[in-house]
C-alpha positions as CSV (number, residue, x, y, z in Angstrom):
1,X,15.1,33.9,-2.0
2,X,17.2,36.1,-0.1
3,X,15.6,36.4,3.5
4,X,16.3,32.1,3.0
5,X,19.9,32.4,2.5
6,X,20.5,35.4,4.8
7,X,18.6,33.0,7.7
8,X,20.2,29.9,7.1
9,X,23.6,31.3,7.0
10,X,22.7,33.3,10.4
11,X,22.4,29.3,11.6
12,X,25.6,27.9,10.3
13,X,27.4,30.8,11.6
14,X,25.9,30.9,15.0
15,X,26.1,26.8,15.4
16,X,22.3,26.8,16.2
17,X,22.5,24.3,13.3
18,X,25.3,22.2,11.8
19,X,23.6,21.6,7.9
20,X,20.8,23.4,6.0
21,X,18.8,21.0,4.1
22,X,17.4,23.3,1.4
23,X,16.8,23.3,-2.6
24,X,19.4,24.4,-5.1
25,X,19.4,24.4,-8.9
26,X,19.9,21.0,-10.7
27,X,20.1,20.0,-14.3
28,X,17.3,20.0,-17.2
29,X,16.1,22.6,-15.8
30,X,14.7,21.4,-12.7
31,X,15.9,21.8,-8.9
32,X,17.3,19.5,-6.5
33,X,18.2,19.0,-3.0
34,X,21.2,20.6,-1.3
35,X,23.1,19.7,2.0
36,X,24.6,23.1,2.6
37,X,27.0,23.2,5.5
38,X,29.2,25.6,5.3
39,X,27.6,29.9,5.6
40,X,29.7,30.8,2.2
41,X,27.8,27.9,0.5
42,X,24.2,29.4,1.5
43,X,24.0,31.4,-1.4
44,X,23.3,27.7,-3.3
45,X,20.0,28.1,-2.1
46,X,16.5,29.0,-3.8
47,X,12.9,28.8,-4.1
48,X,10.1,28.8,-6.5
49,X,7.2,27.2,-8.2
50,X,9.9,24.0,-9.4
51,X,10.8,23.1,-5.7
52,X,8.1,20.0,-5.1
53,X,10.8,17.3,-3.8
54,X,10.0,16.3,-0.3
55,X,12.9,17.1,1.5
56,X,11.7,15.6,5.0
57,X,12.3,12.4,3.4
58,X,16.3,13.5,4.3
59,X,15.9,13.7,7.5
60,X,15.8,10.7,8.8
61,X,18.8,9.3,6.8
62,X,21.5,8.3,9.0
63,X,24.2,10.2,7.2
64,X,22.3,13.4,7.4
65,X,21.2,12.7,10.9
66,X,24.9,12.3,11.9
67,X,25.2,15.8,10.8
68,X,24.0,16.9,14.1
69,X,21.3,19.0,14.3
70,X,19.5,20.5,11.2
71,X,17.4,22.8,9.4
72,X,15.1,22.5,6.4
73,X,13.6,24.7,4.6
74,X,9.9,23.5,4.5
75,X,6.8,23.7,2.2
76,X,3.3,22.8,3.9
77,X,4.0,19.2,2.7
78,X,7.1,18.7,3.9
79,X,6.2,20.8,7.2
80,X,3.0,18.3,7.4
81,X,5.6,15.2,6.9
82,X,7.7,16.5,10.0
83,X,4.9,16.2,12.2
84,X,4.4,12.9,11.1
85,X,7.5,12.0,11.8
86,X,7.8,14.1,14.8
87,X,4.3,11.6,16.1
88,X,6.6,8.6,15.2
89,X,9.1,9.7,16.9
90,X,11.9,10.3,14.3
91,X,12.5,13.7,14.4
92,X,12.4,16.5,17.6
93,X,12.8,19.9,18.2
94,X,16.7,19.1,19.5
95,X,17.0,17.8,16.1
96,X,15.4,19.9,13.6
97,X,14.5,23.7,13.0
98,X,12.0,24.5,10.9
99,X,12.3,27.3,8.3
100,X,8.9,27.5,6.7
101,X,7.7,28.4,3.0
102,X,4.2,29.2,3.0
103,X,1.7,29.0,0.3
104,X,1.9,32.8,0.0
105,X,5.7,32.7,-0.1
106,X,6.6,33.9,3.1
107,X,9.2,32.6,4.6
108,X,8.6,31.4,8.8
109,X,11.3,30.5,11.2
110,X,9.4,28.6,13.5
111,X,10.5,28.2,17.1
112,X,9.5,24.5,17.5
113,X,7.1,21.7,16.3
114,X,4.0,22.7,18.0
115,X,4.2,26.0,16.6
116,X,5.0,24.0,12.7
117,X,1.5,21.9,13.8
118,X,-0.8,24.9,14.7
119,X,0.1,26.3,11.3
120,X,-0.5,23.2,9.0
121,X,-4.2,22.8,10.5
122,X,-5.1,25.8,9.1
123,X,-5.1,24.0,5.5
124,X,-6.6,21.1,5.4
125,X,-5.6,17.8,3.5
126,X,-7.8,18.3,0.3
127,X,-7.5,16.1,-2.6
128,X,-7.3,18.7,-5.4
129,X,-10.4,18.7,-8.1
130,X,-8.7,16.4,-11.0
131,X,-8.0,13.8,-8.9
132,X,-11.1,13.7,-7.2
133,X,-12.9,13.5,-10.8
134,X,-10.5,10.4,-11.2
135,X,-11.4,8.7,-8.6
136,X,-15.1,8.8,-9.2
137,X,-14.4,7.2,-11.8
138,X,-12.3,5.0,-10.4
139,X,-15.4,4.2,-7.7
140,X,-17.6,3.3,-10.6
141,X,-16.4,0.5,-11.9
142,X,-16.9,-2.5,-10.9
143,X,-15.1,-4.4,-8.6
144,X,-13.2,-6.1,-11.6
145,X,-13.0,-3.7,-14.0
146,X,-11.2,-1.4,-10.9
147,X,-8.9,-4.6,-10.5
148,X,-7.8,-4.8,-14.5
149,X,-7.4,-0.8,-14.1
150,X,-4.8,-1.4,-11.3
151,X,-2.7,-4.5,-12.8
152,X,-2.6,-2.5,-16.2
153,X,-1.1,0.5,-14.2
154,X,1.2,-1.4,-12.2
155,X,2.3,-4.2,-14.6
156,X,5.0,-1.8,-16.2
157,X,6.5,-1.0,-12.4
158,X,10.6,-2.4,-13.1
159,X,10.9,-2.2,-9.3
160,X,13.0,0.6,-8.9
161,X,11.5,1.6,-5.7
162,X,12.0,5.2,-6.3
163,X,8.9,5.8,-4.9
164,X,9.7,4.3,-1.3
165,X,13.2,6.6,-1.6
166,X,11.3,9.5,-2.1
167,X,8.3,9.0,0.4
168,X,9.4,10.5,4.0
169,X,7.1,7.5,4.9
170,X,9.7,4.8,4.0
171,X,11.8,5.3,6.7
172,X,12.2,1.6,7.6
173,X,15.7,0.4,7.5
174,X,15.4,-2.4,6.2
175,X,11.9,-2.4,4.1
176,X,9.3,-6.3,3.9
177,X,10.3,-6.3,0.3
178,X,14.4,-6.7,1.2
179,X,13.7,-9.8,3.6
180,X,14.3,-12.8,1.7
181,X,13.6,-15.1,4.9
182,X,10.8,-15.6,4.9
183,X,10.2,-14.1,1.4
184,X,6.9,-11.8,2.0
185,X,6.9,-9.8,-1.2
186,X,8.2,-11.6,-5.0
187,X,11.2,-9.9,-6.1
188,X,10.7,-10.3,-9.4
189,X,8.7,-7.4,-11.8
190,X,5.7,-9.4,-12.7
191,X,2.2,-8.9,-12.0
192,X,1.7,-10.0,-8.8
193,X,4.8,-8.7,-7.2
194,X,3.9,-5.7,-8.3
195,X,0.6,-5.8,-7.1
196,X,1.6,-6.9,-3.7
197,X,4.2,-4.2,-3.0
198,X,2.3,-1.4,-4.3
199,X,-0.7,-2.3,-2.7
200,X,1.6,-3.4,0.3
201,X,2.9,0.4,0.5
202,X,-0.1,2.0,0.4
203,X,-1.9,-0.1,3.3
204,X,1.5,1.3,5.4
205,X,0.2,4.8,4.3
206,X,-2.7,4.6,5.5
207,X,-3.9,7.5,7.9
208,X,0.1,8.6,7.5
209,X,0.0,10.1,3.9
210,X,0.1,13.5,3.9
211,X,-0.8,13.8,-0.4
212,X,3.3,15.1,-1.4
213,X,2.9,13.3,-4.3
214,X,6.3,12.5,-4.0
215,X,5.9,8.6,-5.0
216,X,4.4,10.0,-8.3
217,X,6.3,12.8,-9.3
218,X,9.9,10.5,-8.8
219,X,8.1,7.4,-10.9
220,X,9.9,6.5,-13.7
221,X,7.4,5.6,-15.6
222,X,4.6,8.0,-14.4
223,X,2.2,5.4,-12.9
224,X,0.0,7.1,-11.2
225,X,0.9,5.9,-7.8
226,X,-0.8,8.8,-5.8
227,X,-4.3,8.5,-7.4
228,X,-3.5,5.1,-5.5
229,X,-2.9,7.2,-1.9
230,X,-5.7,9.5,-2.1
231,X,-8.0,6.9,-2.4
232,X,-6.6,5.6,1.2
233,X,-7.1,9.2,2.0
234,X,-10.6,9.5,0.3
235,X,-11.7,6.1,2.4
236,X,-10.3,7.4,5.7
237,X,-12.1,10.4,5.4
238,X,-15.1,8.4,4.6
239,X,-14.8,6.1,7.7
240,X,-12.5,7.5,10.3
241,X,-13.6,11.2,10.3
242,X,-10.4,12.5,8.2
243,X,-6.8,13.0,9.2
244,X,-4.2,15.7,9.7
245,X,-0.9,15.2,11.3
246,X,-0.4,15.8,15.3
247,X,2.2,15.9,17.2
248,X,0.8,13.6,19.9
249,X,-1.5,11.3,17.1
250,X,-2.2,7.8,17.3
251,X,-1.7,5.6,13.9
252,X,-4.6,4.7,12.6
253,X,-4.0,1.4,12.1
254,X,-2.8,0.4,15.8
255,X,-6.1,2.2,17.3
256,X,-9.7,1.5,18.0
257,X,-13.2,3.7,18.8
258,X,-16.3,2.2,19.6
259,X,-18.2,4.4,17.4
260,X,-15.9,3.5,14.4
261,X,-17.7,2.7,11.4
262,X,-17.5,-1.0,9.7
263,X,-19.4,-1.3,7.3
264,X,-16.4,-0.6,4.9
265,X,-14.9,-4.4,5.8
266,X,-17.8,-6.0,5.1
């Protein structure tokens, strides 16, 4: 995409930005990410239909952060992780510029946050048709057939935790499963350490996801780690009225209404 490249070297060139976080071609046919900070080096750059990688899940690395101050180029889920981590306070307008790329392939240099939040909101967080049929069937089994359905997916898991390195969610430094003292999560690949950590991670998710799909597409293995996280999206939608990221949002975890349902505790 050449309005991308001409942009972000425009930025490197002018200071306004000290690294372009962007995609560039990899190997196998498929793309990768690309630290570019040097204008000649912009041409590295592209765009299309193979870029799904989550690049916010950069940007709160501390050697990117030490950088200085950044821009990335953006899809709606990586603009919708932003303003996560933007509520969360990881990530500013001092520290990051924006450089969208729409669903129609337009590309939007957006002055600040507020202006990346007023766009996302107009598309909502919709779990796409073939998952949904999944999880209705999923939602009829019975409460032990949904729990041999779960330790038959995760039993294979090795543990690489590729899924927390590629979730712009896992931005702990130092994650529950690397303490050791106490010991919260089993180290060890077997079926209940499994269990725990997967089902660990996606209670953290909750009302924070934005549906990247970035746990599942970096899996190994292909476990179908996502069709986990929509269902935390399905069941706040349910109970707590849906979610979309804001700038000034509360966790959904840490809060309480009155008029919140419970019924789905009982």
């Amino acid at each position: 995409m050449d309005e991308l490249r001409k942009l972000a070297k425009e930025l490197l060139e002018t200071s306004a930005v000290n690294i372009v976080i962007g995609y560039e071609e990899g190997t196998a046919g498929k793309t990768r990410a690309v630290f570019v900070e040097k204008p000649e080096d912009t041409d590295r750059l592209l765009f299309d239909s193979r870029c799904i990688q989550n690049l916010a899940a950069y940007v709160t690395k501390r050697e990117v952060k030490d950088k200085g101050r950044m821009a990335i180029a953006a899809t709606l889920p990586v603009m919708r992780s932003i303003i996560q981590l933007a509520s969360e306070f990881q990530v500013s307008d001092d520290s990051l510029h924006v450089l969208g790329l729409t669903p129609e392939s337009r590309l939007v240099e957006f002055k600040s946050l507020t202006d990346v939040e007023k766009f996302v909101h107009q598309y909502q967080i919709e779990i796409d048709a073939n998952y949904k049929g999944k999880l209705e069937n999923l939602n009829k089994l019975t409460p032990s057939e949904r729990w041999k359905f779960w330790i038959d997916e995760l039993t294979p898991c090795f543990k690489c935790y590729a899924c927390r390195a590629a979730c712009p969610m896992c931005y702990c430094s130092r994650c529950t499963v690397d303490f050791n003292q106490p010991q919260w999560i089993p180290v060890p690949s077997h079926e209940l350490g499994n269990f725990e950590w997967h089902f660990m991670r996606a209670v953290h998710l909750t009302g924070r996801c934005i549906d990247c799909d970035a746990c599942y597409n970096a899996c190994p293995l292909a476990i179908p780690l996502n069709l986990l996280t929509k269902k935390m999206i399905e069941d706040v939608k349910a109970n707590f009225g849906g979610y979309q990221p804001l700038l000034k949002g509360e966790h959904l975890m840490s809060t309480y209404k009155p008029d919140d349902k419970e019924n789905f505790i009982q």
